[in-house]
Each structure stands twice: as structure tokens, then as C-alpha cells.
C-alpha positions as CSV (number, residue, x, y, z in Angstrom):
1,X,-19.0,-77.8,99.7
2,X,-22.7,-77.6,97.9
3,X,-23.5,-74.3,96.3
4,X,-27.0,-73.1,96.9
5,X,-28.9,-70.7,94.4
6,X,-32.3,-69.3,93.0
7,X,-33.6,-70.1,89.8
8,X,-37.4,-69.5,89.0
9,X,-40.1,-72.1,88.3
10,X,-43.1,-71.1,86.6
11,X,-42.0,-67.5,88.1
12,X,-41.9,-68.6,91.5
13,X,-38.3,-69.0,93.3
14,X,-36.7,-72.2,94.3
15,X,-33.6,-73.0,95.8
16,X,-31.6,-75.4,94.7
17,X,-28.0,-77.2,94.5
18,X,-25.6,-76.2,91.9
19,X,-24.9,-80.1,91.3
20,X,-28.9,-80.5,90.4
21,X,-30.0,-81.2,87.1
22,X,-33.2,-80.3,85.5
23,X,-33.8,-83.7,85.8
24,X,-33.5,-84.7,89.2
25,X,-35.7,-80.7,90.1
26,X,-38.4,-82.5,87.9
27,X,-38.3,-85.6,89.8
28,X,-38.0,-83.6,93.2
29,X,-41.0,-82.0,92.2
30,X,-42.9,-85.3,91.5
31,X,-43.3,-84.6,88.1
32,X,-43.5,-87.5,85.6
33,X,-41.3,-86.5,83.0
34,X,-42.9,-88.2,80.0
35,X,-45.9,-86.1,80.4
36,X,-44.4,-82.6,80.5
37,X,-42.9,-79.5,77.9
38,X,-40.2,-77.3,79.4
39,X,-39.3,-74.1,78.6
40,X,-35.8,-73.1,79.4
41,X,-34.8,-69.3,79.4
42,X,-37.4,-68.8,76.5
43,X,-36.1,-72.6,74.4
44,X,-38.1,-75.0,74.6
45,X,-35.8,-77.8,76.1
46,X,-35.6,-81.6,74.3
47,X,-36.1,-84.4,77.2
48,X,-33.0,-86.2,76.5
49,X,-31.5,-83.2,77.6
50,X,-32.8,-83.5,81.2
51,X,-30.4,-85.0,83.1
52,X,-27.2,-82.9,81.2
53,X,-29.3,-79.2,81.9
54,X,-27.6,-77.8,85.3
55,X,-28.7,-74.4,86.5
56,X,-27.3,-71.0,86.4
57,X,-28.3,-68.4,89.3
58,X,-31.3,-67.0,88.6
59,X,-32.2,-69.1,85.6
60,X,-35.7,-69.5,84.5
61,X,-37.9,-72.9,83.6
62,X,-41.9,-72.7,83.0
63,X,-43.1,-76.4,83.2
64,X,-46.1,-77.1,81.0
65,X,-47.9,-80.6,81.9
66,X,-49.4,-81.8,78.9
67,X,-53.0,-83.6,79.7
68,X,-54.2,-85.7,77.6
69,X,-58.6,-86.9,76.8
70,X,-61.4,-87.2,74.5
């Protein structure tokens, strides 16, 4: 049986599956990976640890796309 709950991106709620992985909310999003900085309940979060974060109820991630020019 899945387990649904809210965490908050960039302050706005989501819904999501227990068994989901900050990894595969990124890629749900269409958000490339390589190009992004996420905070995690205030810590900045490393990207190989992606795919190992899994959500809490009412956690909290601010994604910060980094663009790059000249």
C-alpha cells in the first residue's frame, strides 16, 4: 500500500509517495539535475545524495537552478 504525503517545494505543497526519492521528484519535475543546488530543511544537499534522500511529511526543499552566460 503507497503512502501519500506533503512536503513543500520552493514553499508550495506537493504530494508525493513515501517510496520517492529526491531524485526521482527532480526528474518528475523535469529538472536536469546537473544544473541545480538544493536546499534540504535549511542543508544544502550533495547530488550524489539524490537518489538516497526520501521525504518526511511535511519536509521542505527550495530548488535553486543555477544559469550559467557571459
Amino acid at each position: 500500500m503507497n503512502n501519500y504525503f506533503t512536503i513543500f517545494i520552493n514553499g508550495d505543497p506537493f504530494n508525493c509517495d513515501s517510496s520517492m526519492s529526491l531524485l526521482d521528484i527532480l526528474r518528475y519535475l523535469d529538472i536536469d539535475v546537473n544544473n541545480v543546488i538544493i536546499e534540504y530543511n535549511n542543508d544544502i544537499i550533495h547530488r550524489i545524495q539524490f537518489n538516497s534522500l526520501l521525504f518526511k511529511p511535511k519536509d521542505a526543499i527550495e530548488i535553486i537552478t543555477i544559469v550559467g552566460g557571459g
